[in-house]
C-alpha positions as CSV (number, residue, x, y, z in Angstrom):
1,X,-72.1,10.3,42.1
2,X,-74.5,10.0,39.2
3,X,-74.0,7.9,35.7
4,X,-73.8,11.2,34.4
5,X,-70.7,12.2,36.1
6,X,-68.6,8.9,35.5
7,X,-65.9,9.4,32.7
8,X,-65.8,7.8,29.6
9,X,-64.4,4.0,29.5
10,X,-65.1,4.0,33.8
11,X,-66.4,0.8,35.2
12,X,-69.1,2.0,38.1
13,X,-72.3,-0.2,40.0
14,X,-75.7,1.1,39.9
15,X,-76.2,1.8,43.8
16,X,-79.9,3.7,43.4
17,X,-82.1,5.9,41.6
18,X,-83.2,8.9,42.5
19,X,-86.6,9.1,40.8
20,X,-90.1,8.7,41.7
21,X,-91.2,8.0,38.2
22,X,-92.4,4.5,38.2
23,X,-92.4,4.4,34.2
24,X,-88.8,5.7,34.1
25,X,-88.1,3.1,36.7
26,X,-89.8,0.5,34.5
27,X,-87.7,1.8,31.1
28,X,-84.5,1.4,33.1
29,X,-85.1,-2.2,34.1
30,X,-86.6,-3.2,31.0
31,X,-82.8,-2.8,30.0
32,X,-81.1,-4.0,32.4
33,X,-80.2,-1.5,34.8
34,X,-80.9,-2.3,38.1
35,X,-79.2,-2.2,41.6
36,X,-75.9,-4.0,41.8
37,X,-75.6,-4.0,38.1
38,X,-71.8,-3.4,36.8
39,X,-72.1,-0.8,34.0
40,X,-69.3,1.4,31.6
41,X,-69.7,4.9,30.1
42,X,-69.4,4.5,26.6
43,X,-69.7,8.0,25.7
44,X,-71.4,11.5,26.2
45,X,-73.1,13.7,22.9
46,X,-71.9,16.4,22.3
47,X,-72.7,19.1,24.9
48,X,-73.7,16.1,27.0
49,X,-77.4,16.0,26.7
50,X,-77.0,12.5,26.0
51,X,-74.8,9.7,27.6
52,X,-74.4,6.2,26.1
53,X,-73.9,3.0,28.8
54,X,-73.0,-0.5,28.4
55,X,-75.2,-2.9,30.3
56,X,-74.0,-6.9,29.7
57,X,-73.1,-6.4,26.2
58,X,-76.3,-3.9,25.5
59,X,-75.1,-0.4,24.6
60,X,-77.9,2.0,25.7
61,X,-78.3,6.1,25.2
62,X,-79.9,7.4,28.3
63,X,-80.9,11.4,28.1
64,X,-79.1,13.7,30.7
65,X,-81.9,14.0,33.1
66,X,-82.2,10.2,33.1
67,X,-78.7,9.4,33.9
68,X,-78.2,12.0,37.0
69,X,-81.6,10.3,38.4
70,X,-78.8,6.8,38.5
71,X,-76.7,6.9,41.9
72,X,-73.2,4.8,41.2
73,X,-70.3,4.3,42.8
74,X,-67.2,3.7,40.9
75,X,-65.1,0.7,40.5
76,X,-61.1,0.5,41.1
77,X,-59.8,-0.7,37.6
């Protein structure tokens, strides 16, 4: 499952990315989000080009294509 695909207000860990791009790979960790690393969908824009994530009390907006290159698994609440 991507980030893109979690539901709002779900609790899922970053498991992998699917990207090649070294500079995306660099954006993501320069906030935080790395392997292992507990993160919570706190919304989607409207027609979901956009999907904001909480990373350790950081909300960040990823675009679409950026959040289905994340790999997650959920957590159980």
């Amino acid at each position: 499952m991507t980030l893109y695909d979690c539901d709002v207000g779900k609790q899922c860990k970053i498991v992998a990315f699917t990207t090649q791009d070294n500079a995306l790979k660099n954006r993501f960790m320069s906030f935080g989000i790395v392997k292992d690393k507990v993160c919570r969908v706190v919304s989607h824009s409207i027609r979901r080009l956009a999907v904001a994530v909480m990373v350790e009390g950081t909300q960040i907006a990823l675009r679409d294509v950026e959040a289905k290159s994340i790999i997650v698994e959920p957590l159980e609440s």
